[in-house]
C-alpha positions as CSV (number, residue, x, y, z in Angstrom):
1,X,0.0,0.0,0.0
2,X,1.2,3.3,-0.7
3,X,2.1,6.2,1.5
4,X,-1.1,8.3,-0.6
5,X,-3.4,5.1,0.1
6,X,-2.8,4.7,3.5
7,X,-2.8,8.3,4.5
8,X,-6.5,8.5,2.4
9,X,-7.7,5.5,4.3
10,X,-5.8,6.7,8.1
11,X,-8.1,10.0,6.5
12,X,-11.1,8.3,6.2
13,X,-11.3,6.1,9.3
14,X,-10.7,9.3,11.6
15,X,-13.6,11.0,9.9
16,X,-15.6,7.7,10.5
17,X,-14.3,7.5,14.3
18,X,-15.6,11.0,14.5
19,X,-18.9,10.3,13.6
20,X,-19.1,7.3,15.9
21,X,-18.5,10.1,18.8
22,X,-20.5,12.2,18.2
23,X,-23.8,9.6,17.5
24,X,-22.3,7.8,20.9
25,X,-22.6,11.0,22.4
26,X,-25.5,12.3,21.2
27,X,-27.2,9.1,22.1
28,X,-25.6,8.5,25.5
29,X,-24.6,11.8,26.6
30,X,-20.8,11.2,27.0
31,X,-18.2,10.9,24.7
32,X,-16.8,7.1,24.8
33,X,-13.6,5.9,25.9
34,X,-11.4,4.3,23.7
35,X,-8.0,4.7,22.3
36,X,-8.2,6.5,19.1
37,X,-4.7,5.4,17.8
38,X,-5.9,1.5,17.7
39,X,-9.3,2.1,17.0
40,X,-8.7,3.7,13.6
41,X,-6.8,0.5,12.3
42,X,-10.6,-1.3,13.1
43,X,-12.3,0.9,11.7
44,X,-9.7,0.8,8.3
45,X,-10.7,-2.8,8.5
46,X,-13.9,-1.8,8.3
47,X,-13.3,0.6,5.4
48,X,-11.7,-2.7,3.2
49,X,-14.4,-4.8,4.1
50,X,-17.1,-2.8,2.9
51,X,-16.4,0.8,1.8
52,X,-16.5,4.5,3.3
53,X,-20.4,5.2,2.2
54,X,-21.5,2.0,3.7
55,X,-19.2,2.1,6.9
56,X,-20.9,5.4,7.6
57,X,-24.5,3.6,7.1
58,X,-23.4,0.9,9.6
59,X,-22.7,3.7,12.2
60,X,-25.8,5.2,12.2
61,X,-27.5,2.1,12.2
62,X,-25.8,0.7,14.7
63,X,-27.1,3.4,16.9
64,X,-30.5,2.7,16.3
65,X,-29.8,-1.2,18.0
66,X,-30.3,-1.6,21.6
67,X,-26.6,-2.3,22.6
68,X,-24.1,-0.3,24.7
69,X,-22.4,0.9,21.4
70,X,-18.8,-0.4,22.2
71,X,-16.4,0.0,19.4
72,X,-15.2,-3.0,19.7
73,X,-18.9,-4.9,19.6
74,X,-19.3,-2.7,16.2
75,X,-16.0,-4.1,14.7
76,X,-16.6,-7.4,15.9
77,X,-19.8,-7.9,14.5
78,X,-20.3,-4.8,11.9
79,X,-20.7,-7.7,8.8
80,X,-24.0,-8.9,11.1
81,X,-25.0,-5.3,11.2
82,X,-24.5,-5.1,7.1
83,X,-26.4,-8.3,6.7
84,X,-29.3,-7.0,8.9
85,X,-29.7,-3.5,7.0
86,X,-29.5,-4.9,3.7
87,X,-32.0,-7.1,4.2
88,X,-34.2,-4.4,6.0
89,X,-33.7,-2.5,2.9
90,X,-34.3,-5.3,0.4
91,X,-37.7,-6.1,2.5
92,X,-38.4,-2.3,2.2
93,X,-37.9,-2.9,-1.8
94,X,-40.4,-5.7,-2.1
95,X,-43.2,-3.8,0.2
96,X,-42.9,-1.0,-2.1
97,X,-43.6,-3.7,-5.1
98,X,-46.3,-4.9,-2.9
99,X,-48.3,-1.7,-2.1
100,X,-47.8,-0.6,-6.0
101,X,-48.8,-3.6,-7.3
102,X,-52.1,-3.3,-4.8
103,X,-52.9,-0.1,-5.6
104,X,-52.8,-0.3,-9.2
105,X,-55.1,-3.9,-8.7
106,X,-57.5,-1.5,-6.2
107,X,-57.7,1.2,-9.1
108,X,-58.9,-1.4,-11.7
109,X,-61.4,-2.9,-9.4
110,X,-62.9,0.7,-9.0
111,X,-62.4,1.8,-12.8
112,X,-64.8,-1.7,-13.4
């Protein structure tokens, strides 16, 4: 990895550590304790696995779970929380498909 690369992604993961601390604090009212200097090689993990955009998805989802919000529960099991909002969004996909399809099948029954 290059000096540029790794700089982008050491970049990225702060920004993404700094949105974990503020929804962790806006949610529990403190800031959380952890050491920023390992954390961000977690959280560029995280980046590899799955992208900037998507990390930043699985932040603010993860904040809409019932857990404590440890950073290490998100990087141990932030591929579950991936699963679980794709899935929520796919379901969201096929209800949309669902209520189309019955309001277009109501309309016809009341053009008849």
């Amino acid at each position: 990895m290059t000096g540029k690369v790794q700089g982008t992604k050491v970049r990225e993961s702060h920004m993404l550590l700094t949105k974990y601390v503020s929804a962790y604090t806006r949610v529990h009212g403190e800031k959380p304790r952890f050491n920023r200097y390992s954390a961000k090689w977690g959280m560029i993990d995280v980046i590899d696995s799955v992208g900037v955009e998507r990390a930043e998805e699985l932040i603010n989802y993860y904040f809409h779970t019932g857990s404590d919000h440890s950073i290490e529960f998100f990087y141990r099991n932030y591929d579950k929380l991936d699963r679980s909002l794709s899935q929520i969004s796919e379901d969201r996909r096929r209800r949309a498909i669902i209520m189309e399809s019955t309001r277009q099948r109501v309309e016809e029954v009341r053009d008849q």
